[in-house]
C-alpha positions in Angstrom: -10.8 24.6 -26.3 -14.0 25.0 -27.1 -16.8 24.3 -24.3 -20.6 23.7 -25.5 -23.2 22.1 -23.6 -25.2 19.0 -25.0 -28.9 19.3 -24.2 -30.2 15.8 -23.7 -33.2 14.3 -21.6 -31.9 10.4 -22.4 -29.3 9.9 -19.7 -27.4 7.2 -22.0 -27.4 9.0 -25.1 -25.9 12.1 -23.3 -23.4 10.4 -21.3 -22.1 8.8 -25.1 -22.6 12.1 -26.4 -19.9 13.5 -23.3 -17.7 11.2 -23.7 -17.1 11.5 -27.6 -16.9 15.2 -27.7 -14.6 15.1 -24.6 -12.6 12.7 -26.6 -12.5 15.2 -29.4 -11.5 17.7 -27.2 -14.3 19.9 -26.2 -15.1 21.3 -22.8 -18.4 20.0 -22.0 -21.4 20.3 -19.7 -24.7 18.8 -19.9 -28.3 19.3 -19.3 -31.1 17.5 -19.4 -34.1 20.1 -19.5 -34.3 23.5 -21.0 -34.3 25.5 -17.6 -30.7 24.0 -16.5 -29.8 24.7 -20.0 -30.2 28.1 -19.8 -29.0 28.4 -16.1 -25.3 27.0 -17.9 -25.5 28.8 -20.7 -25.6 32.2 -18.1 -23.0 30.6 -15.9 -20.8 28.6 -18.0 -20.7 31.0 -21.9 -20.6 28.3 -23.6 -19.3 28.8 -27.6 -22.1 26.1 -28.7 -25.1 24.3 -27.3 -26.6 21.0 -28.6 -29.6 21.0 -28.4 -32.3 18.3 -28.4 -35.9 20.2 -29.2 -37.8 17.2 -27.5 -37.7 17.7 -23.6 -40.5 18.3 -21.3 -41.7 21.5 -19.7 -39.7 23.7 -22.0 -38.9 22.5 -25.3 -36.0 23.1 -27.7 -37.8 25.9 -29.1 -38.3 27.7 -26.0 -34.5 27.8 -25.5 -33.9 29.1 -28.7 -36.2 31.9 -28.3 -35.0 32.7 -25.2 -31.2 32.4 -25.4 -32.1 35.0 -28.7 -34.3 37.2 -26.7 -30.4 39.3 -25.9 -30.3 37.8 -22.3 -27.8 36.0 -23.2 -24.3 36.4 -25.6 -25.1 36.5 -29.1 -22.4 34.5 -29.8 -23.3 31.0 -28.7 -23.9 29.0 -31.7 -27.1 26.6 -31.4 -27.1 23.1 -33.4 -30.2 21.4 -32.9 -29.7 17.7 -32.7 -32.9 16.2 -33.2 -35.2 13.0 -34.6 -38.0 15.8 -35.3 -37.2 15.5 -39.0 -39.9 17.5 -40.5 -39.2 20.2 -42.5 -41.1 22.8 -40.8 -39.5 21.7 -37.6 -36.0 22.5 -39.0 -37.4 25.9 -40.7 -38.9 26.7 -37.5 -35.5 25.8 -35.2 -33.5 28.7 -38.1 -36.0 30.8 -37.8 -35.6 31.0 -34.1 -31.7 31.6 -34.7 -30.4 27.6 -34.6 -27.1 27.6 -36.2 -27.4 24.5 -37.3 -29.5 21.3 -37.6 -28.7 17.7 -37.8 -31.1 14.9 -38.0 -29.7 12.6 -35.1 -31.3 9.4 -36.5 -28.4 10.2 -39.5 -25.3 10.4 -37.5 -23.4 7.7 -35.3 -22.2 9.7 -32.0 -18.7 10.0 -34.0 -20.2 11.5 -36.7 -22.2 13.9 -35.1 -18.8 15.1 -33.0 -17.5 15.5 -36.7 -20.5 17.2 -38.2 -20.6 19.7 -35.2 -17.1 20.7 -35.7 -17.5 21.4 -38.9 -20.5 23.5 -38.6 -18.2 25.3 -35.7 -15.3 25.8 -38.1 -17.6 27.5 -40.9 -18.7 29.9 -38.4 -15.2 30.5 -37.2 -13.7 30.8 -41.1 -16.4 33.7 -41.2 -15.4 35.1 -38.4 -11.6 35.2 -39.4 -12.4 36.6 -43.0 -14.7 39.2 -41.5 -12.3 40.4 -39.1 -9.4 40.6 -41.0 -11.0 42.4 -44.1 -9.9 39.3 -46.4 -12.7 39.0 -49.4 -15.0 36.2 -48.9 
């Protein structure tokens, strides 16, 4: 199963957000600011986050940086799930080390579920193909 943790100040949008990836299967936690995030991501090693950029105190950005910074596991995959749609805020969020980005305005809470998975599964093809020496 996989767990991730879906970063979300708006309490109704994160409680839709738990309950559709739950649904799907996922193992999920939730935060609603970027120093509980971080505190779960320690505790909990999650295999993904979802994270919104906009939160107050410490932004999406922040986390980024910091769950990079080798503190914590390499491995966690970040997809920011943002309305910041501007393209230097998406350049910025990869440049950090996001995994992924997906304009939340675009996606119904369904298809975000679906759009997450599938940015999962790439990473996990990779992964398979790298580790059992099969051509890419």
């Amino acid at each position: 199963m996989v767990k991730i943790i879906i970063v979300e100040d708006d309490p109704m949008i994160s409680e839709v957000y738990q309950k559709k990836f739950t649904e799907a299967g996922f193992e999920v936690s939730t935060a609603d600011s970027g120093e509980q995030t971080l505190n779960l991501a320690k505790k909990e090693k999650p295999d993904a986050i979802l994270l919104d950029l906009v939160m107050s105190k410490m932004d999406g950005f922040e986390v980024i940086k910091r769950i990079r910074s080798g503190d914590f596991d390499g491995n966690i995959k970040i997809i920011v799930s943002s309305n910041l749609g501007q393209k230097e805020d998406q350049e910025k969020a990869m440049k950090l080390g996001a995994n992924g980005f997906i304009l939340k305005s675009d996606f119904t809470p369904s298809d975000l579920v679906k759009e997450v998975s599938k940015i999962l599964n790439q990473y996990s093809e990779h992964l398979l193909h790298k580790n059992s020496g099969d051509p890419q």
